[in-house]
C-alpha positions as a Markdown table, in Angstrom:
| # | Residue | x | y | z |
|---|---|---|---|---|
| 1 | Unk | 17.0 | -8.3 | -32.6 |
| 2 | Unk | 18.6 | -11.3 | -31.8 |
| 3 | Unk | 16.9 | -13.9 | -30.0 |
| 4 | Unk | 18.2 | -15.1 | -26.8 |
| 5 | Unk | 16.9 | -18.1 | -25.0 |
| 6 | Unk | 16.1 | -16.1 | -21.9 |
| 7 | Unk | 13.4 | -13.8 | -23.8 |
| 8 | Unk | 9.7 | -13.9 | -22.9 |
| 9 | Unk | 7.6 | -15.6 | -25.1 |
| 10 | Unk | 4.1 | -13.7 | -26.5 |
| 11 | Unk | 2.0 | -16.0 | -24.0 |
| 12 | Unk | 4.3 | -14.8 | -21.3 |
| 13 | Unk | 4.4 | -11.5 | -21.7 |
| 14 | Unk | 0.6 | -11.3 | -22.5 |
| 15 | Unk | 0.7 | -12.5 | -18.4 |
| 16 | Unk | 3.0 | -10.0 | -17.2 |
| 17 | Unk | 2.8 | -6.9 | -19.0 |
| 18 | Unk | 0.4 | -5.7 | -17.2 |
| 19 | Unk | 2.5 | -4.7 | -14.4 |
| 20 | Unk | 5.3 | -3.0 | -16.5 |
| 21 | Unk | 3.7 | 0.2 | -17.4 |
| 22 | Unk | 4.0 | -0.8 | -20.9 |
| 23 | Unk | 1.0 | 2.0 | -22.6 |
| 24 | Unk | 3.7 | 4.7 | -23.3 |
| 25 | Unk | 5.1 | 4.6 | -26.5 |
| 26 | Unk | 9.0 | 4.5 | -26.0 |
| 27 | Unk | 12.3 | 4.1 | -28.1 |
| 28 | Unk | 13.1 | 0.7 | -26.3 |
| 29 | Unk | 10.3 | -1.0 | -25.6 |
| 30 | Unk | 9.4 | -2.7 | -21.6 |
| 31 | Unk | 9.4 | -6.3 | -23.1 |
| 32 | Unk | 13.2 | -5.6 | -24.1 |
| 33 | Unk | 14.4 | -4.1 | -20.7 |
| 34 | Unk | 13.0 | -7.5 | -19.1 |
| 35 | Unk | 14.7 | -9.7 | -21.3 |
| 36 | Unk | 18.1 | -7.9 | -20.5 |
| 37 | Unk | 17.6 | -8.1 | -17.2 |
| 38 | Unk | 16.6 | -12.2 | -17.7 |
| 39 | Unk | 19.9 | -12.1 | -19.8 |
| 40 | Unk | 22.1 | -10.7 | -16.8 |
| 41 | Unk | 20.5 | -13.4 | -14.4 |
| 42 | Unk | 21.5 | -16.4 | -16.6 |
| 43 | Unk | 24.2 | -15.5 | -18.2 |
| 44 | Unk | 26.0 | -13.7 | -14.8 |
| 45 | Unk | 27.5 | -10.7 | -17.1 |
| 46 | Unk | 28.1 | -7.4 | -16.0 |
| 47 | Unk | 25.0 | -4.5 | -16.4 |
| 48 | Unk | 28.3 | -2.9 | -19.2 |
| 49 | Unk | 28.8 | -6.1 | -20.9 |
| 50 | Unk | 25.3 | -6.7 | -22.2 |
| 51 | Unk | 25.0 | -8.0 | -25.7 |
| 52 | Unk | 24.5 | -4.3 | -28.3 |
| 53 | Unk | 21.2 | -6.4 | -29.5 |
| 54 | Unk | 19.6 | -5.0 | -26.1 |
| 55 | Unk | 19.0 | -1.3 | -25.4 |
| 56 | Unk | 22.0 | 0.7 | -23.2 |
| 57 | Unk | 22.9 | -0.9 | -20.0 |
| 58 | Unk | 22.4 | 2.4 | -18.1 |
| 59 | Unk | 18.5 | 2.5 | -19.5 |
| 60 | Unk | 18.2 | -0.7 | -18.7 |
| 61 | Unk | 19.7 | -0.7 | -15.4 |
| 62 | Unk | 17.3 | 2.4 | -14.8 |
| 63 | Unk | 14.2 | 0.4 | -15.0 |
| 64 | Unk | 15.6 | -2.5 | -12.8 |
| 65 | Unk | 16.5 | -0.1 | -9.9 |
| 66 | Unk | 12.9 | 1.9 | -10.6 |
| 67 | Unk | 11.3 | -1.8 | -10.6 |
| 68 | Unk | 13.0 | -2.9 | -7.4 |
| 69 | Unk | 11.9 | 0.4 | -5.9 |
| 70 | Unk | 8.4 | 0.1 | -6.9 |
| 71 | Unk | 8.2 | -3.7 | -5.7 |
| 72 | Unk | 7.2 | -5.0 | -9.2 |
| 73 | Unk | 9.5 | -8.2 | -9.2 |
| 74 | Unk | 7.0 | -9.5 | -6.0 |
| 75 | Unk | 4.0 | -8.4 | -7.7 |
| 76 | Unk | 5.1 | -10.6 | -11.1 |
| 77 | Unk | 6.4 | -13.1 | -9.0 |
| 78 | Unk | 2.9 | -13.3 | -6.8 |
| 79 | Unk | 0.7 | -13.7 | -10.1 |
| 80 | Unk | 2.6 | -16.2 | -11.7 |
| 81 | Unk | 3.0 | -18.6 | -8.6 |
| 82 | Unk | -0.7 | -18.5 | -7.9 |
| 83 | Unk | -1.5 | -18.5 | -11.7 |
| 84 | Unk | 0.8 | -22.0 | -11.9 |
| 85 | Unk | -0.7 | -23.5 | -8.7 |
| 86 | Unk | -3.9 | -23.4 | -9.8 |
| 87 | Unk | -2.9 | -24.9 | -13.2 |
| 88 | Unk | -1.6 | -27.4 | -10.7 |
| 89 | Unk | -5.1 | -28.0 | -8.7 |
| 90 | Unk | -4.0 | -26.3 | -5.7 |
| 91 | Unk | -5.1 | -23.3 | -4.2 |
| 92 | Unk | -3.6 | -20.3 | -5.3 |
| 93 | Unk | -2.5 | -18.7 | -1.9 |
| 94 | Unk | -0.1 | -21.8 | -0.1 |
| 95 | Unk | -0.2 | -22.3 | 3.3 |
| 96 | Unk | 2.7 | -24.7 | 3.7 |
| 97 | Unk | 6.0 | -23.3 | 3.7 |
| 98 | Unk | 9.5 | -24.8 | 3.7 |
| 99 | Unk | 12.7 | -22.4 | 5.6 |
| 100 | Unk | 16.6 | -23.4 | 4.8 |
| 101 | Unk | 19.5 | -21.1 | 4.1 |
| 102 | Unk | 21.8 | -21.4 | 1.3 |
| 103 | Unk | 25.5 | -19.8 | 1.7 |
| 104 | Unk | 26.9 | -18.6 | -1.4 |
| 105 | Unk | 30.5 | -17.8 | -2.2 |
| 106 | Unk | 31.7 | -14.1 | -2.5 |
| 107 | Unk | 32.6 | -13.1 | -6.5 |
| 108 | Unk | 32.3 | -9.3 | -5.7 |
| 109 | Unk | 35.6 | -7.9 | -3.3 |
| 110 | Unk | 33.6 | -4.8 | -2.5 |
| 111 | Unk | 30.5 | -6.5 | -1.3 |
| 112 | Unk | 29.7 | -7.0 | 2.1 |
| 113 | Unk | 30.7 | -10.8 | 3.5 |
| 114 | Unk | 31.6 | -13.0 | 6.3 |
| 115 | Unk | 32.6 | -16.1 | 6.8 |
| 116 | Unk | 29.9 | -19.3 | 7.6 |
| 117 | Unk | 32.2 | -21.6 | 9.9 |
| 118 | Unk | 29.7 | -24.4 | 9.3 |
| 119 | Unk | 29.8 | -24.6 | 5.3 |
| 120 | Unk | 33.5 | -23.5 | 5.4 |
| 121 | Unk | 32.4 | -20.9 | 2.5 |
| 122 | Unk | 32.9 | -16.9 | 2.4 |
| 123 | Unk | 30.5 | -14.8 | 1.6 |
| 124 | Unk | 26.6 | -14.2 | 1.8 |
| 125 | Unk | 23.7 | -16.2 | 3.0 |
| 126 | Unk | 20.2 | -17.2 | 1.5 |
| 127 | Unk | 17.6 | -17.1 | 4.0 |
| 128 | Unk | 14.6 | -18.6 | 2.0 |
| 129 | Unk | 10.8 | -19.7 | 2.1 |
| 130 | Unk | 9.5 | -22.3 | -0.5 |
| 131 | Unk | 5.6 | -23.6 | -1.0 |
| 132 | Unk | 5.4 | -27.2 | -1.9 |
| 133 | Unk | 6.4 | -26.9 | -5.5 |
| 134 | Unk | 9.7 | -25.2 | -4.8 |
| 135 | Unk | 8.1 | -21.9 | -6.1 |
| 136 | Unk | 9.6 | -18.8 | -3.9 |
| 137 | Unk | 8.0 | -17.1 | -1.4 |
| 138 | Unk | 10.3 | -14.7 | 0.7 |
| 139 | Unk | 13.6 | -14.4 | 0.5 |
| 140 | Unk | 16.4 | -12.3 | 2.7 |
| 141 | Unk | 20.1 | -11.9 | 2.7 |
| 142 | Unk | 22.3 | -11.5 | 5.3 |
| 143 | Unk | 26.5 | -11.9 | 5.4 |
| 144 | Unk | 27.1 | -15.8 | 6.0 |
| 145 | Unk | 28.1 | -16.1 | 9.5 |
| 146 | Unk | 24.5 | -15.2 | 10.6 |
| 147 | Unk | 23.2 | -18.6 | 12.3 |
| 148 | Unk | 20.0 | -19.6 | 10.7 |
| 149 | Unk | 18.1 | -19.2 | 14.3 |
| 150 | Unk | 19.1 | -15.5 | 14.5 |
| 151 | Unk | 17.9 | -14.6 | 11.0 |
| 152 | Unk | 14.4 | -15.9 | 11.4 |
| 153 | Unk | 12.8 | -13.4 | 12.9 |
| 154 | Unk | 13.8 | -10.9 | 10.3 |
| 155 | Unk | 13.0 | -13.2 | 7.5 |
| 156 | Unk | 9.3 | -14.1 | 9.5 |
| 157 | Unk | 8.9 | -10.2 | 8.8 |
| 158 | Unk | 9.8 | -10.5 | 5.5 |
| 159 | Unk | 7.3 | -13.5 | 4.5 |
| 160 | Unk | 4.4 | -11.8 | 7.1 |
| 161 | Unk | 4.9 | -8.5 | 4.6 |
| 162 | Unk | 3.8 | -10.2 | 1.3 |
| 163 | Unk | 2.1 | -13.4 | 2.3 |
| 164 | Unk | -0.4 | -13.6 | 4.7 |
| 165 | Unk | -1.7 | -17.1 | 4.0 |
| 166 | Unk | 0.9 | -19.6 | 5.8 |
| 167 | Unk | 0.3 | -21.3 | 8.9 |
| 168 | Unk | 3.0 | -24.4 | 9.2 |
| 169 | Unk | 6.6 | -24.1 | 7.7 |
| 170 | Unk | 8.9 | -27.0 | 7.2 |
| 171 | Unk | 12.5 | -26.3 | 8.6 |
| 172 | Unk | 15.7 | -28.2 | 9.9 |
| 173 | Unk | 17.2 | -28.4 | 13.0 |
| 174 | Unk | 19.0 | -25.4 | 13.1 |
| 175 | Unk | 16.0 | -23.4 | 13.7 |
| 176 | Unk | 15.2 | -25.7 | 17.3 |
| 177 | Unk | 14.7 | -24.0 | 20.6 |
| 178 | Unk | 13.2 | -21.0 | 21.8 |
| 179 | Unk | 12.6 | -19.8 | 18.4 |
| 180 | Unk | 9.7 | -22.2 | 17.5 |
| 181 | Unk | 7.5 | -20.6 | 19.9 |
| 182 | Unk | 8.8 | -16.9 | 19.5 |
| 183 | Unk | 7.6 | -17.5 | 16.0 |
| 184 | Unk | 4.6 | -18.4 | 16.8 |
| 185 | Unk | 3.8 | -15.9 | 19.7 |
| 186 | Unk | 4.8 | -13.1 | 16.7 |
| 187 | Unk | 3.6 | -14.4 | 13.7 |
| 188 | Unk | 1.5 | -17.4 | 14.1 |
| 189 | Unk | 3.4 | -19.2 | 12.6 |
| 190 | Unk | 3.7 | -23.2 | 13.2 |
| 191 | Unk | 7.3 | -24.2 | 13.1 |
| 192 | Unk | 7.7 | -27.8 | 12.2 |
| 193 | Unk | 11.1 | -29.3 | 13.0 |
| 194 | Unk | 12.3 | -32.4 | 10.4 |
| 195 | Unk | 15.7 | -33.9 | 10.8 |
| 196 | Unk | 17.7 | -36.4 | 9.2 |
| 197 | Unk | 16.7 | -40.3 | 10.4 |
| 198 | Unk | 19.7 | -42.0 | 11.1 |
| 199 | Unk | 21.0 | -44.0 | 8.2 |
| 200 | Unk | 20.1 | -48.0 | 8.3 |
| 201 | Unk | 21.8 | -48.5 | 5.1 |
| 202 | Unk | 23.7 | -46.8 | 2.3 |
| 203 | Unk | 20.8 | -45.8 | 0.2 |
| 204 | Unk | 20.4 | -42.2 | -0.3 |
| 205 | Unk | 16.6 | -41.1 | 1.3 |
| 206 | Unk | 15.5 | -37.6 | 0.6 |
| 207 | Unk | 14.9 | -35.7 | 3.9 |
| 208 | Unk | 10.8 | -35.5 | 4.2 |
| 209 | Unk | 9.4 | -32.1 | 2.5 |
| 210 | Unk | 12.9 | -30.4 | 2.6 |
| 211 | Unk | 14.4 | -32.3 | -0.4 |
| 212 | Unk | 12.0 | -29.6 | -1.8 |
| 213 | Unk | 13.8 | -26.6 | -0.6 |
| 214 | Unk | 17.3 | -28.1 | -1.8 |
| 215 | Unk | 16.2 | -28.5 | -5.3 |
| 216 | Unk | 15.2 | -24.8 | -5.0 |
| 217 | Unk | 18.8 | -24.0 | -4.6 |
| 218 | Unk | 20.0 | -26.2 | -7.6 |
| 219 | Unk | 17.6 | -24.2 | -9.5 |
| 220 | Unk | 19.4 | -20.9 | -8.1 |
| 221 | Unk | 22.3 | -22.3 | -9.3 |
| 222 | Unk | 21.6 | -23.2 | -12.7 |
| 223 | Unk | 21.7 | -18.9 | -13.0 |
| 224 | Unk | 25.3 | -17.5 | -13.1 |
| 225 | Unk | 24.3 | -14.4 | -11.3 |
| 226 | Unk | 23.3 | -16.7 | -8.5 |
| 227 | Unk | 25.8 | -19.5 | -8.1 |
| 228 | Unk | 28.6 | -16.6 | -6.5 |
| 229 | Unk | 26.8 | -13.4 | -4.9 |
| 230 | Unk | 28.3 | -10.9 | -7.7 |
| 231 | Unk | 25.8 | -8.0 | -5.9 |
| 232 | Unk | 27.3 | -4.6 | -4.2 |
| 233 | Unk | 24.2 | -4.7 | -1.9 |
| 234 | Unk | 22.2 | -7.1 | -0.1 |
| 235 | Unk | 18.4 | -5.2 | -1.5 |
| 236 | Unk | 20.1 | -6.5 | -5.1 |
| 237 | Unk | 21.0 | -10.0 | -4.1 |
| 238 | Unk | 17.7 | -10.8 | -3.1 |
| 239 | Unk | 15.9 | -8.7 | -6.6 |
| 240 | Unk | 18.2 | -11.2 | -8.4 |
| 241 | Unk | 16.9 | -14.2 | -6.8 |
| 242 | Unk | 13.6 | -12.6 | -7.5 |
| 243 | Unk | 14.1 | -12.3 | -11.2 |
| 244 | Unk | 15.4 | -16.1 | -11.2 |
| 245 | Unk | 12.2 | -16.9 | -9.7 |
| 246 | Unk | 10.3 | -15.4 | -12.4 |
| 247 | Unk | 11.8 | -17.0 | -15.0 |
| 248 | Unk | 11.6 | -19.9 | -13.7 |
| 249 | Unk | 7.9 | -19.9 | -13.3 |
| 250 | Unk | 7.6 | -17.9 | -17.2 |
| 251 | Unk | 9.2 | -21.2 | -18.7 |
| 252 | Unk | 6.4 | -23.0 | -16.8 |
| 253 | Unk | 3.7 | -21.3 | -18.1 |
């Protein structure tokens, strides 16, 4: 088996295995359906075109739709990001969040898109939530002319389903208005409003807090599943940002 820079180490996968129903004895083993799947994420090649060093696509595509159904990306994800933040000193549950939206060019003709008149771009958008470390905590998709203001309630839903801890997130000015206190009357949830100072000189200043969020997206980008939105469905645009998340926080371990 060749070795591809995306593969878990043996310290990782001691840390994860655990939720891959890895006991049965098997042909192909778990470990090797990840890394495929970690492969496809970085290298942004088709499910058919992985490398013959990996088991079949169609097994290995089996056990990322069974995954996704079973919600095993967000229980992996959950244990490393507490597991890193208390490496870090901080508790393991966050309860700062940062909101943005990221809009992502269209690769895939079939897929569903719009177009975002703002970021003059085609395609999908990324409605995500960040802690303080740039570590992902919810994440939702939507076609890219959904305004950011109408897509928070949904994505509220989203971060109130898997994390319970939160109680101020970080946004820009395009979630102002009404929606700060509909947010809070739902989900208790303290919308904090930062916007960009006026400039006093040329120097670049990084936006307080959501400089964070921004360097989340590079990170997205880096992965060249991610930088178009190659994904038939919105469920699988999201699992992919998922998996980039997770190996993300595996090369931190």
């Amino acid at each position: 088996m060749t070795h591809y820079p995306t593969n878990v180490s043996n310290s990782q996968w001691q840390v994860i295995k655990e939720y891959l129903d890895n006991e049965r004895r098997r042909k192909y083993s778990i470990r090797e359906m990840l890394n495929a799947m970690l492969y496809v994420v970085k290298t942004g090649c088709q499910w058919r075109m992985l490398p013959q060093d990996f088991p079949k696509w169609q097994l290995v595509y089996y056990y990322y739709r069974k995954w996704v159904e079973a919600e095993v990306f967000d229980r992996i994800l959950d244990k490393l990001r507490s597991r890193i933040r208390l490496a870090k000193g901080q508790q393991a549950r966050a309860t700062l969040g940062i909101m943005d939206s990221q809009s992502v060019r269209w690769g895939n003709n079939r897929s569903f898109k719009s177009y975002d008149g703002n970021k003059k771009i085609k395609g999908i958008k990324r409605h995500v939530v960040v802690d303080k470390n740039g570590f992902l905590l919810a994440v939702m998709v939507t076609v890219a002319h959904i305004h950011d203001s109408k897509a928070v309630i949904m994505l509220m839903r989203v971060l109130a389903d898997s994390y319970h801890s939160i109680k101020t997130i970080i946004a820009d000015g395009g979630y102002c208005g009404s929606i700060i206190k509909e947010v809070a009357e739902k989900f208790g949830y303290w919308l904090q409003i930062v916007l960009r100072k006026e400039r006093t000189s040329n120097t670049f200043k990084p936006i307080h807090k959501r400089w964070i969020i921004e360097r989340t997206f590079s990170w997205f980008d880096n992965d060249r599943r991610l930088c178009r939105n190659y994904e038939l469905l919105m469920e699988s645009s999201e699992e992919m940002v998922k998996l980039s998340a997770i190996k993300l926080l595996l090369n931190k371990i």
